[in-house]
C-alpha positions in Angstrom: 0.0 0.0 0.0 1.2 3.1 -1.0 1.9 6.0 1.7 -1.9 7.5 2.7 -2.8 11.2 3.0 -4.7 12.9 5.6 -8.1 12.7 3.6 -7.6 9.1 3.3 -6.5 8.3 6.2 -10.0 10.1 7.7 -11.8 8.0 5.7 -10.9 5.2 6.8 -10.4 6.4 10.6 -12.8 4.0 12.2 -10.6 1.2 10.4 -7.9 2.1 12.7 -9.7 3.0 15.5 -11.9 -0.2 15.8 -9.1 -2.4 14.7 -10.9 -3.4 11.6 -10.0 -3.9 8.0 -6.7 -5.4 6.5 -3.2 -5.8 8.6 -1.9 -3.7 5.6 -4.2 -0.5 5.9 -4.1 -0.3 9.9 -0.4 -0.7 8.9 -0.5 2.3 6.7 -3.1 4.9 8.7 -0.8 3.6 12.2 2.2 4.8 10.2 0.4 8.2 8.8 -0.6 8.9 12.4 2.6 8.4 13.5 4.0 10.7 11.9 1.0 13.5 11.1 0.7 15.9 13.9 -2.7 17.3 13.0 -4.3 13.1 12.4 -3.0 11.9 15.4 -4.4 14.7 17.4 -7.7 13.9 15.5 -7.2 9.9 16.5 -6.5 10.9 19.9 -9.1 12.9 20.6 -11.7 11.0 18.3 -10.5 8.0 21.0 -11.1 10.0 24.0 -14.5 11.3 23.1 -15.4 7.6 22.6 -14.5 6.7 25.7 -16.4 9.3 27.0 -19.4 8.8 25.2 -19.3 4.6 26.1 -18.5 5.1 29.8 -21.4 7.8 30.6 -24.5 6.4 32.2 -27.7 6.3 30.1 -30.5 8.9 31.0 -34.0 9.4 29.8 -35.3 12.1 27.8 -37.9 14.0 29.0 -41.2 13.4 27.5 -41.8 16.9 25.6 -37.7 16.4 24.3 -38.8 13.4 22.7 -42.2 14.5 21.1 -40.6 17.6 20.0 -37.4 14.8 18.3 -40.3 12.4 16.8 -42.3 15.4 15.3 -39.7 17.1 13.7 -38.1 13.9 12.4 -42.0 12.8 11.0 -41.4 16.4 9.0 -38.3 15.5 7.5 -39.2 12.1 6.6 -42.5 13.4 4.9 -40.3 15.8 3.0 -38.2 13.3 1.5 
């Protein structure tokens, strides 16, 4: 595999970051990250936020949020 660039390697970010796809491309994006400044800060912090969102405890939405959510989601749907 050729060496990746920054859009490629945000393509296929969740590759890397889930450990998923070929030994070869988490081989490539691990090396871009490695040596990209501005990707690995987006890796880190993309990894952090998911650790955040996976450890918080789940909540319910008030009624009226909800009603509001459905509503305006029937409106887009019945736009489409």
């Amino acid at each position: 595999m050729t060496t990746m660039n920054c859009m490629e390697v945000l393509a296929n970010m969740s590759c890397y970051i889930d450990g998923d796809g070929s030994a070869e491309l988490r081989k490539a994006l691990g090396e871009h990250v490695t040596h990209c400044r501005r990707c690995r800060v987006l890796f880190d912090t993309t990894g952090q936020v998911l650790k955040i969102v996976t450890a918080a405890e789940p909540f319910e939405v008030p009624l009226a949020v909800s009603a509001r959510l459905y509503n305006r989601l029937e409106k887009i749907l019945s736009e489409a």
